[in-house]
C-alpha positions, 0 to 999 in steps of 0.5 A: 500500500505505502509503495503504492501511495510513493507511487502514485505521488511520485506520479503526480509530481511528474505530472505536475512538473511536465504541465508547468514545463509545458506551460505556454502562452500567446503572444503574436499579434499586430495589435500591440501598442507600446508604451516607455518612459525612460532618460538618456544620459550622455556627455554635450547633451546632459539628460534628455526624455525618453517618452513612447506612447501607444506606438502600434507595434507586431510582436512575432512567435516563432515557438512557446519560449520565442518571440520577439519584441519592437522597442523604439527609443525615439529619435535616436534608435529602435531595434527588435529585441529576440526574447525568451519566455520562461513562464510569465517572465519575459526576457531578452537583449540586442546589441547595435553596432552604430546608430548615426544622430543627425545634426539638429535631432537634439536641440542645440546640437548643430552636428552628427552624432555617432552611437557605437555599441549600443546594448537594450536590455527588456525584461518584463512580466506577463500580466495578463492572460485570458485562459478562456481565448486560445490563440496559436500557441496557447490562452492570449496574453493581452498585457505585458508589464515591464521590470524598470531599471533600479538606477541610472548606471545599472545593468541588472540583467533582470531589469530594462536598461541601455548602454552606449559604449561610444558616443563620438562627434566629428574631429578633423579629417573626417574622423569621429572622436569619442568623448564618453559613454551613455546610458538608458534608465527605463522608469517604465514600460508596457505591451498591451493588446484589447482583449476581444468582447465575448460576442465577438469571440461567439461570432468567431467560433460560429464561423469557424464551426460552419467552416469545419462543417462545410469541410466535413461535408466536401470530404463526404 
């Protein structure tokens, strides 16, 4: 009996290991809008705002633990950041080799400036899921809340951050000269998407059984 019962807990735990492994959300979609607060700190340009607002965004899947995410530091450079998912935890990085800043996109900076070795770190939380609307790979994720930054210079790799090794301006004889480095501090970001009206979703699968009928009966 006591074999038994080591068992059958021996069982369950297995079960119970292999569903969570297993777990799996949906993020793909084309109807995200991106949200980031955040400062640029860098030498001639002291401390600038970093502000995206419902910026329309796509976010692709390619499996359960693969996505990859549009981030967008306006005007000075946006990327795509390829993360992976771990339970609800969202996580991933890029790296940028050069990014040119034109004379005049900050104000009072009359010449180029060039960015060298640029790496965005996104970490966040899935925080809202809806279990009752399946989608590709699992319940659709309709909120992602991101980990901020814990200080200006922090490069914790559990929270979102930037860093710019090199930040040069033109010196003589058209070379760049570098005078410092910058940082990113993100006070905040998110991903939301709307999560479609119950009629809507009745009206989808009412539509998708008279497909699979009309299939049954050209199979016939």
């Amino acid at each position: 009996m006591k074999k038994q019962l080591l068992s059958i807990g021996v069982l369950s735990a297995l079960v119970l290991t292999s569903t969570t492994a297993a777990r799996a959300d949906s993020y793909a979609g084309s109807d995200w809008l991106f949200n980031l607060s955040g400062v640029l700190t860098a030498p001639l340009v002291g401390t600038l705002a970093l502000n995206v607002v419902n910026e329309p965004i796509t976010i692709g899947q390619s499996g359960v633990t693969a996505i990859t995410i549009p981030v967008n530091f306006p005007p000075y450079f946006n990327s795509t950041v390829n993360a992976t998912v771990t339970g609800t935890n969202v996580k991933g990085s890029v790296n940028i080799a050069q990014v040119i800043i034109p004379s005049g996109t900050i104000s009072g900076v009359n010449f180029d400036l060039r960015l060298q070795n640029i790496t965005v770190n996104l970490v966040g939380n899935s925080t809202g899921i809806n279990p009752g609307i399946i989608e590709a790979f699992g319940p659709r994720v309709h909120d992602i809340t991101g980990v901020p930054s814990t200080d200006p210079f922090s490069t914790n790799p559990n929270t979102t951050w930037a860093t710019i090794q090199n930040v040069q301006i033109p010196g003589p004889f058209n070379t760049w000269i570098t005078i410092g480095s910058a940082t990113v501090s993100v006070s905040s970001w998110n991903a939301t998407r709307p999560v479609p009206e119950p009629a809507s979703m009745i009206a989808l699968g009412t539509g998708l059984v008279g497909l699979l009928a009309a299939r049954r009966r050209r199979t016939r």
